[in-house]
C-alpha positions, -999 to +999 in steps of 0.1 A: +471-102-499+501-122-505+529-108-485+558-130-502+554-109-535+564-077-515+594-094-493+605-113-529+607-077-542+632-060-509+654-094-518+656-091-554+661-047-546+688-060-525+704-084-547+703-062-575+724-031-556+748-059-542+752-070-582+775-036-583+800-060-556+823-085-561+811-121-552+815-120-515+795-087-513+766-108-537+767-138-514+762-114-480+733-095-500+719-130-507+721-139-473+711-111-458+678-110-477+670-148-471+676-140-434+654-106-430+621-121-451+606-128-419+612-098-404+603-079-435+567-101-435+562-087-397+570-050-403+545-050-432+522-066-412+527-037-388+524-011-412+491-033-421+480-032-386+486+008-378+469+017-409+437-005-404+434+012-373+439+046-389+408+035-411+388+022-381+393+051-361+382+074-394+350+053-401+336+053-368+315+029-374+334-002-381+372-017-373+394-033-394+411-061-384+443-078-400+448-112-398+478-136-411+476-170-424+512-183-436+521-155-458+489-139-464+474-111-447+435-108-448+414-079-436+382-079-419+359-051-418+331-055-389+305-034-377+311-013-346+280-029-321+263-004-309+253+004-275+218-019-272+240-047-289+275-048-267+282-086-260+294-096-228+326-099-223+347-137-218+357-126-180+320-107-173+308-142-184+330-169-167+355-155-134+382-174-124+407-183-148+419-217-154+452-235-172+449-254-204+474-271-220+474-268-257+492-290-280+500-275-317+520-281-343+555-264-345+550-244-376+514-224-361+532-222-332+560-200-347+530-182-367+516-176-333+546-161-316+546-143-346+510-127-338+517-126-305+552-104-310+537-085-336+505-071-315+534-066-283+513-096-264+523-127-248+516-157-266+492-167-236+478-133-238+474-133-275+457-167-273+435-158-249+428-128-269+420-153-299+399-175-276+376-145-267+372-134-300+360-168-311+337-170-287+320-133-290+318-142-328+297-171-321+279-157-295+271-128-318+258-156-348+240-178-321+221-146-305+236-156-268+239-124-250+206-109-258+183-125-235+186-160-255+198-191-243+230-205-263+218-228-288+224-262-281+215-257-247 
């Protein structure tokens, strides 16, 4: 889901009531709107959030996940594991926790503050967070965590 379509639509709302203003009152509305597009992308993102775990906590059975890549949001519906097939967990696997440094880009960075702001984390926390989830997915695929070995191993 392309989020810019909806925030292009609050700018061009807000542009069209400032229209009824002389020039100085268009320039602030066109301003103003350039400078709350971001914000506007996070509270959607929010409302995207809340309401995909409205849904997971009416299906039961599955969660709903939203994800954000530039200025698209994706969902992700995933089955709920049962009992018999609960993965471990990253910290029931490993123990002490080390540093890493990570090097990125600027502009995933600021996506990743974003995430981080948006889900009321730390980026370290969110990343962390990311990191765990990466790694039960793949555990999940590769069958580690129920009595197998980790492939490659």
């Amino acid at each position: 889901m392309d989020l810019n379509k909806y925030t292009a639509r609050l700018r061009e709302d807000l542009i069209a009531a400032a229209a009824l203003g002389d020039d100085k009152t268009q320039a602030t509305a066109a301003a103003l709107a350039a400078a709350t597009e971001n914000s506007a992308r996070l509270t959607l993102l929010a409302a995207l959030s809340e309401l995909a775990a409205e849904i997971s906590t009416a299906v039961g059975d599955r969660t709903v996940h939203v994800s954000v890549d530039g200025t698209d949001a994706h969902i992700d519906v995933r089955k709920t594991p049962t009992e018999d097939e609960e993965q471990p967990t990253f910290e029931e696997m490993t123990g002490d926790i080390s540093r890493v440094t990570l090097r990125l880009v600027e502009q995933i960075k600021s996506r990743a503050e974003e995430a981080a702001a948006q889900s009321g984390q730390s980026l370290n926390s969110w990343m962390a967070t990311a990191v765990q989830g990466a790694l039960r997915d793949q555990m999940r695929r590769s069958g580690y965590g129920r009595g197998d070995e980790p492939k490659g191993s």
